[in-house]
N, C-alpha and C positions, 0 to 999 in steps of 0.2 A: 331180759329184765328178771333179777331175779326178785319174790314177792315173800315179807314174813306173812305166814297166815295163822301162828299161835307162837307167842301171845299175843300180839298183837297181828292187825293187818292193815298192813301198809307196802309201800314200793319201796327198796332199798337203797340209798346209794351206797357208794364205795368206800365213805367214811360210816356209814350202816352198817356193812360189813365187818369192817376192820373193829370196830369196837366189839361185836357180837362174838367174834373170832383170836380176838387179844388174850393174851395169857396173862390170869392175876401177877397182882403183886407178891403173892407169896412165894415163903425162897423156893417152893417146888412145885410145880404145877405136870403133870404128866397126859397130856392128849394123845388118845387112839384113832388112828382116820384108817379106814375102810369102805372101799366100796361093793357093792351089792348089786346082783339082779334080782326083779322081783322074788325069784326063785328060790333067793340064796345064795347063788355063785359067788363067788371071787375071785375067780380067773377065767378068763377065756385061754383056751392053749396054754394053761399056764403062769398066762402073764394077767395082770389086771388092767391094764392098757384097754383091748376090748369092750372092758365095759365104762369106762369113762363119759362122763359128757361135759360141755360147755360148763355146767351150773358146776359139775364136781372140781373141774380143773380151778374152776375161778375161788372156790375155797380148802382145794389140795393146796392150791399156793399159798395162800396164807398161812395155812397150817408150815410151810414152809418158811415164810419171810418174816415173821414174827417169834421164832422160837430162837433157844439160843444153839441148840442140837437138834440133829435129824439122827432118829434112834430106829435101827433097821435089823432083823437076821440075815447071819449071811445067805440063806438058801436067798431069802427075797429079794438083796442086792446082788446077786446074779443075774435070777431069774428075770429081773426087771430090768437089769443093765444100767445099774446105780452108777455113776461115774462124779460124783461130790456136785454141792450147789454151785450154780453161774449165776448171781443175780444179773439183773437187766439193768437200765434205769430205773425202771419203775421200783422194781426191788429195793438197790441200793436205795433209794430216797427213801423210800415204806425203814426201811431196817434203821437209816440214822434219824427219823423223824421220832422213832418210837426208842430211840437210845442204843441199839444194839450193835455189834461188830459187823463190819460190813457180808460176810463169808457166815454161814451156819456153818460149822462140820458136822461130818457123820461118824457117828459113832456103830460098830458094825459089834454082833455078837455071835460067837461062831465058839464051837469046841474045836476047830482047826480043822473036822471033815470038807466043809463045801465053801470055804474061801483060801483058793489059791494067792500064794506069794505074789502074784502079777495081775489079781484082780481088778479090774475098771475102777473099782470104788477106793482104793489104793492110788492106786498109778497116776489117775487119770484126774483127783481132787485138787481144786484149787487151794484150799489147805489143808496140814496134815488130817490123815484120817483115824478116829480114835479107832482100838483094835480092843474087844472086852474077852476074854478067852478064859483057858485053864491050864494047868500045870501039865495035863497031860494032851496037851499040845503039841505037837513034837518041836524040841527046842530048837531044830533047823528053819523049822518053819515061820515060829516069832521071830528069832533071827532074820526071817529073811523079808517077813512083814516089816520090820522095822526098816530094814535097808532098800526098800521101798519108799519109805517115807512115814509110816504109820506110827503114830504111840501105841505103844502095847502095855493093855495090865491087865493082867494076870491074878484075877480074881478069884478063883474056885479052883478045886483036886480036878474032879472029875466029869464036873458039867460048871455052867457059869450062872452065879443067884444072880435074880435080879436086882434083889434089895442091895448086893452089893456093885452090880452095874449106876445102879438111880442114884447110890449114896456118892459113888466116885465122882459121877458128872455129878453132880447138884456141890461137890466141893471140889471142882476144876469153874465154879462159876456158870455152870451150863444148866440151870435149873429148870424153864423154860423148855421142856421136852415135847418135842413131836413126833409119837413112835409111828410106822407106817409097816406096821408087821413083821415076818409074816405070824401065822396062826400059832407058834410054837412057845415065840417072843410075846407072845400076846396074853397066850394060855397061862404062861409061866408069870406075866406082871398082874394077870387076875388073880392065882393063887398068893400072890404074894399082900396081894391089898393095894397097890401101889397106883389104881388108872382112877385120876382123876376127873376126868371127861372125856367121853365117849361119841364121835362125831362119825357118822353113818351118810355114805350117798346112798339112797333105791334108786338106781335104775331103771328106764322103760325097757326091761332087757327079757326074756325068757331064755334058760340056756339049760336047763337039765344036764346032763353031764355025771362026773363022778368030781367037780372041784370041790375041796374040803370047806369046811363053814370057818366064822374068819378066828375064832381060839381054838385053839386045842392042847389038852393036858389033861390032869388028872380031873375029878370031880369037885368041886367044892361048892359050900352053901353058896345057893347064889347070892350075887354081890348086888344092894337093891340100887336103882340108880331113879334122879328125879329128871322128868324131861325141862328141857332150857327154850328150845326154839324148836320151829319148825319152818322153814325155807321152802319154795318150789320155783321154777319156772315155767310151770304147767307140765313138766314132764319127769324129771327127777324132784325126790324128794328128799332134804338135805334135814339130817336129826342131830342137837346135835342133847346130848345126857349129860350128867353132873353124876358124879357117886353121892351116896348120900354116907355120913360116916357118924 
C-alpha cells in the first residue's frame, strides 16, 4: 500500500495515483524520474535496476503509461537495455482511458558515439523510435539508424540542444514527456530551463560506490523547485517537485 503523508495523509488508490501522476494540460509538460539510495546512487553495476522497489516500479510505470514520449540518452538506453514500450492491458486501457495512442515512443538522444545502428531500442520497438542527434554524426550511421526503422533529426553541429530536442517533440505532438535520464540528458534540460517536475524514488538502499549523482553538466544557478507530494510505503520514499518559474 502505498501512503500520501504530505500533503495530505491518507491511503492511495490506483485512481489516487493516477491523478497525482498525470501530465497537465499544458502543451508541454517535461517529467524527470530517478531513482536514488539513501546515499545517492543511481546505479548499482551500472544499471538502475538494483535499486528499484515495489513502490518505484508502481509509479516508474506511470510515468511511462501516461506520457506521450519516453525521452532517454543513449548511454542509458544501452546500459539499461531499453528495447521500446509493450504496454499490458492494464496499460493499454490506462493510455485510451486518459486519450493517448496506444504505444509511447522513445525518443533516444545520442551525438552517434554509444548508440549503435542495431541498438535494442531501434530494432527491437514496437514503434518507430525517434533518433535526436547532430550533423556530426557519421552519415553512415543515421543512415543506417533509419534503415532500422528510426526517424532521425538531426538537430545540432556538434552536440544535440535540448531546447531543440523538447521543441521538435512537443510539435510531433509528443508534449507530454517522460525523461528517464541518464545524468547528461538531465544536466543539459536543467541548463536549459526546460524540467518541469521532478519525481524522485529514495530507496532503503546504502551502496557507496563511485555511481555518479542523477545531472551532470555545467554549473548553473540553481533552479528553485516547490515540493507537490510526498508518497511512502514505509520503506521507499517517493518526491515528487514542481519548478517554480
Amino acid at each position: 500500500m502505498i501512503r500520501e503523508v504530505w500533503p495530505a495523509a491518507r491511503d492511495l488508490t490506483d485512481d489516487d495515483l493516477e491523478q497525482l501522476y498525470r501530465y497537465p494540460a499544458d502543451p508541454r509538460w517535461l517529467a524527470v524520474n530517478f531513482v536514488s539510495s539513501t546515499d545517492g546512487a543511481i546505479t548499482v553495476e551500472g544499471r538502475s535496476g538494483g535499486l528499484s522497489t515495489l513502490a518505484d516500479r508502481i509509479v516508474y510505470r506511470l510515468g511511462n503509461d501516461l506520457a506521450d514520449v519516453v525521452l532517454v540518452g543513449a548511454g542509458t538506453a544501452m546500459a539499461e537495455g531499453f528495447e521500446g514500450m509493450r504496454p499490458d492491458a492494464a496499460t493499454a486501457e490506462r493510455r485510451r482511458r486518459f486519450g493517448l495512442a496506444p504505444i509511447a515512443p522513445v525518443a533516444v538522444v545520442t551525438t552517434g558515439r554509444s548508440l549503435p545502428a542495431d541498438a535494442p531500442v531501434i530494432t527491437k520497438a514496437a514503434v518507430p523510435t525517434l533518433v535526436f542527434t547532430c550533423s556530426a554524426a557519421p552519415p553512415a550511421l543515421r543512415e543506417a539508424w533509419a534503415a532500422h526503422g528510426a526517424r532521425v533529426f538531426v538537430v545540432g553541429e556538434l552536440s544535440v540542444p535540448a531546447e531543440r530536442v523538447v521543441s521538435t517533440l512537443v510539435a510531433e505532438g509528443l508534449g507530454r514527456i517522460d525523461c528517464e535520464g541518464g545524468p547528461r540528458l538531465f544536466g543539459s534540460l536543467i541548463e536549459a530551463g526546460l524540467v518541469d517536475e521532478f519525481r524522485l524514488t529514495v530507496a532503503p538502499f546504502l551502496v557507496a560506490g563511485t555511481s555518479t549523482r542523477a545531472a551532470f553538466g555545467p554549473v548553473v544557478d540553481p533552479a528553485a523547485l516547490e515540493l507537490a507530494s510526498v508518497l511512502t510505503d514505509g520503506a521507499s520514499v517517493l518526491l515528487r517537485y514542481l519548478a517554480i518559474r
